[in-house]
GUDO-45124 format. One line per field, with one value per residue: residue in one letter; x, y, z of N, C-alpha, C, O in turn. Coordinates in steps of 0.2 Angstrom, whole numbers, plus 5000, padded with zeros to 4 digits. Layout:
REM GUDO-45124
type	c(A/...)
n_c1	c(X/...)
n_c2	c(Y/...)
n_c3	c(Z/...)
ca_c1	c(X/...)
ca_c2	c(Y/...)
ca_c3	c(Z/...)
c_c1	c(X/...)
c_c2	c(Y/...)
c_c3	c(Z/...)
o_c1	c(X/...)
o_c2	c(Y/...)
o_c3	c(Z/...)
This chain:
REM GUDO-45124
type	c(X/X/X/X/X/X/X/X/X/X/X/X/X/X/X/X/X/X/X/X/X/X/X/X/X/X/X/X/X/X/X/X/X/X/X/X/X/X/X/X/X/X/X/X/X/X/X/X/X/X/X/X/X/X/X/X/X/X/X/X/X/X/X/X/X/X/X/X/X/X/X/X/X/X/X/X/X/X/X/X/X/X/X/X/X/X/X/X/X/X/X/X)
n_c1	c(4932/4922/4907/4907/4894/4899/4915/4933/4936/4926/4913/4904/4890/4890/4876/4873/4876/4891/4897/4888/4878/4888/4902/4911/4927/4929/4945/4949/4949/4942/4941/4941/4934/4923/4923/4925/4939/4935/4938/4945/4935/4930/4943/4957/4968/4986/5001/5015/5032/5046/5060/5074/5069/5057/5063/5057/5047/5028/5011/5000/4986/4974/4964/4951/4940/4923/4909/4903/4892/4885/4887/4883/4881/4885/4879/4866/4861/4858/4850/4838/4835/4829/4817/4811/4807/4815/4828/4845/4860/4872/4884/4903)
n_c2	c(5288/5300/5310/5327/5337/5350/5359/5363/5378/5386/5397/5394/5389/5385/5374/5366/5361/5364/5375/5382/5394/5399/5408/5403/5400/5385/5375/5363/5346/5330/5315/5304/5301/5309/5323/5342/5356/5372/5388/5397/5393/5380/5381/5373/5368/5363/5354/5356/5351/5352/5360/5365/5375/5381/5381/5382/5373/5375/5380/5378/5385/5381/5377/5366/5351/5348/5337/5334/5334/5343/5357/5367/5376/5392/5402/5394/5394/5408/5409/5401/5407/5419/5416/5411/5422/5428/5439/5439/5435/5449/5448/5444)
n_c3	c(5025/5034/5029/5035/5040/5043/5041/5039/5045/5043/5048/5065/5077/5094/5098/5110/5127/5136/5131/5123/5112/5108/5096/5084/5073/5066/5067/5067/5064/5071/5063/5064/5079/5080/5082/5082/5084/5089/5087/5101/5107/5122/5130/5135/5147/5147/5152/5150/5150/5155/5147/5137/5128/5138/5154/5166/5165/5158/5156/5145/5138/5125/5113/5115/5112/5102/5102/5086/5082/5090/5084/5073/5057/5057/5046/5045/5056/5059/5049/5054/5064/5062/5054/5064/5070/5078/5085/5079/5086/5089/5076/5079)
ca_c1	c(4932/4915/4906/4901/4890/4903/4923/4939/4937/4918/4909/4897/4887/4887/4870/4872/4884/4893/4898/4879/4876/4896/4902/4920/4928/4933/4951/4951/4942/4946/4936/4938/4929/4919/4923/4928/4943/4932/4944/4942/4929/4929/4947/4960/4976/4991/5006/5022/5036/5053/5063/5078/5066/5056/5067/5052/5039/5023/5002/4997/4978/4973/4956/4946/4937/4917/4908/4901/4885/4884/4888/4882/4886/4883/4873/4860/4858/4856/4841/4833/4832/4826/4812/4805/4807/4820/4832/4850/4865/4878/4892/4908)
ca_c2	c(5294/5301/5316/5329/5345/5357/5358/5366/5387/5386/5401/5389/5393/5379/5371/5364/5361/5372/5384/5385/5401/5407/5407/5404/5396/5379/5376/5355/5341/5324/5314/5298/5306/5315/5330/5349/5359/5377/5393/5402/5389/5373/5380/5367/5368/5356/5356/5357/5347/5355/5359/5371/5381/5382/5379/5379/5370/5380/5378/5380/5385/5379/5372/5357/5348/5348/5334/5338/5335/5351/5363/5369/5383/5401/5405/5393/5397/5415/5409/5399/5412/5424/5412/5409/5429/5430/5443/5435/5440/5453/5446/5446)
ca_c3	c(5028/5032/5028/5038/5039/5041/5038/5042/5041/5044/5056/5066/5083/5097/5100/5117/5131/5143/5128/5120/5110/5106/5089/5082/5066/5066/5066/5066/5065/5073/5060/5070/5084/5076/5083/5080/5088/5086/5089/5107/5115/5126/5131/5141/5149/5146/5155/5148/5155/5158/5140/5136/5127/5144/5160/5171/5162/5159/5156/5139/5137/5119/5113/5116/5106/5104/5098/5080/5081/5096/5081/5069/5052/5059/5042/5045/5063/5059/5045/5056/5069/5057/5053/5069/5071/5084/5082/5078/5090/5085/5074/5084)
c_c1	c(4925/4915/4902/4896/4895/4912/4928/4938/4930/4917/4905/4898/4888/4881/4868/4879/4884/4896/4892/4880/4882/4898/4912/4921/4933/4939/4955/4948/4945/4940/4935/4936/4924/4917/4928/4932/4940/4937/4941/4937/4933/4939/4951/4966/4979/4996/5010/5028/5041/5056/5067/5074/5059/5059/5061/5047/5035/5017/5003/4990/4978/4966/4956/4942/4927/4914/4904/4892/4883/4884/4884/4883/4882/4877/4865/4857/4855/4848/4835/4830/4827/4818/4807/4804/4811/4828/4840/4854/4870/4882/4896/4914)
c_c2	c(5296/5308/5320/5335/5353/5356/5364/5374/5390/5390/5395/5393/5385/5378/5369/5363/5366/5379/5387/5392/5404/5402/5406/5400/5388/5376/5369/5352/5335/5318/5306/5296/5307/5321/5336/5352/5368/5383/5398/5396/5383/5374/5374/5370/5363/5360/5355/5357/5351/5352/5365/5375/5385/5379/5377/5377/5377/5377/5383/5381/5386/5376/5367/5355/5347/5342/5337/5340/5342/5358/5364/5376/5388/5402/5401/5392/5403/5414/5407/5402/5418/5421/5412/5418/5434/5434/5441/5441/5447/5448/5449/5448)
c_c3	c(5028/5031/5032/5037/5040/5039/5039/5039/5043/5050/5058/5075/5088/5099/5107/5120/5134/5137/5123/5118/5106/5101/5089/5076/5069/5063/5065/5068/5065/5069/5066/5073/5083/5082/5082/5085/5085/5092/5095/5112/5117/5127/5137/5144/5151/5149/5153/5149/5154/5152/5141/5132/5134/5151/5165/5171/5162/5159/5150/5140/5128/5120/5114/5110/5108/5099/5090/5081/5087/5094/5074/5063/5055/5056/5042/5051/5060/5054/5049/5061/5066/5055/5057/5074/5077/5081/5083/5081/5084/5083/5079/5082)
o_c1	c(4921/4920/4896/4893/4895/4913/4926/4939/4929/4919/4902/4902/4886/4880/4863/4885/4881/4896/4891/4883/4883/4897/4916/4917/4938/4938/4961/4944/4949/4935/4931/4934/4920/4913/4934/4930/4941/4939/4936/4936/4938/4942/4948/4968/4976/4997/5010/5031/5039/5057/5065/5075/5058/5056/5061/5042/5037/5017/5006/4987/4982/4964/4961/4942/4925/4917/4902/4889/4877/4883/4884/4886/4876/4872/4859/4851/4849/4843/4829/4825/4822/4813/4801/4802/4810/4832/4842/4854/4871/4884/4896/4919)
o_c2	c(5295/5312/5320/5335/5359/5351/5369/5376/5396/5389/5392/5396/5380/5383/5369/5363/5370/5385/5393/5396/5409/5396/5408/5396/5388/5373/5368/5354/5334/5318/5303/5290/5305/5323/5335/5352/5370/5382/5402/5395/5381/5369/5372/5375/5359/5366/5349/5362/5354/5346/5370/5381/5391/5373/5372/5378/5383/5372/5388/5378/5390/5373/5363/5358/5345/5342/5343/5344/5344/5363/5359/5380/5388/5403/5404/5389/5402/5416/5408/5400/5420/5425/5413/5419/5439/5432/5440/5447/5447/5444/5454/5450)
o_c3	c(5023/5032/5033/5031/5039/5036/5041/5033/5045/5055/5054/5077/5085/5103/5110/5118/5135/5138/5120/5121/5102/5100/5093/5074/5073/5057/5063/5073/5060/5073/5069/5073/5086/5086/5082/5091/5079/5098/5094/5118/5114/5125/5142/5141/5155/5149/5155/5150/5149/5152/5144/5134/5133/5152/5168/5175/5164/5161/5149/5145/5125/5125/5113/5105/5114/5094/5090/5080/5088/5097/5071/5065/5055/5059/5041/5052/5059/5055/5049/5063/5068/5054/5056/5079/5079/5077/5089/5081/5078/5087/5082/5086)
């Protein structure tokens, strides 16, 4: 099993990619992969075949997965912004 830089529960900010800049906690990690299921971003929609709890199938929208190395912990976003004297977004 490997080790990474962050872990299940963790605020962290994305670093690059299409969701760049927005924040959320990380809700699962496909260590495999090496990537993160982070809550609210890189949503998907799956479609949901025809079951007695839904008669007419449906579209789930649920997250995606970001690779790891694309994120980073919140807290040491926020110092290193702070460092280079850039002012850190609002908490959300």
């Amino acid at each position: 099993m490997q080790r990474y830089h962050v872990k299940k529960g963790d605020e962290v900010v994305v670093i690059s990619g299409a969701e760049k800049g927005k924040r959320g906690k990380i809700i699962g990690i496909a260590s495999a992969k090496s990537r993160v299921m982070v809550e609210g971003l890189a949503m998907i929609k799956k479609h949901m075949r025809k079951s007695q709890q839904n008669p007419q199938g449906r579209i789930v929208e649920r997250e995606g997965t970001i690779h790891i190395s694309n994120v980073m912990k919140a807290e040491n976003y926020d110092a290193r912004a702070a460092r280079r004297g850039v002012a850190a977004p609002a908490q959300a």
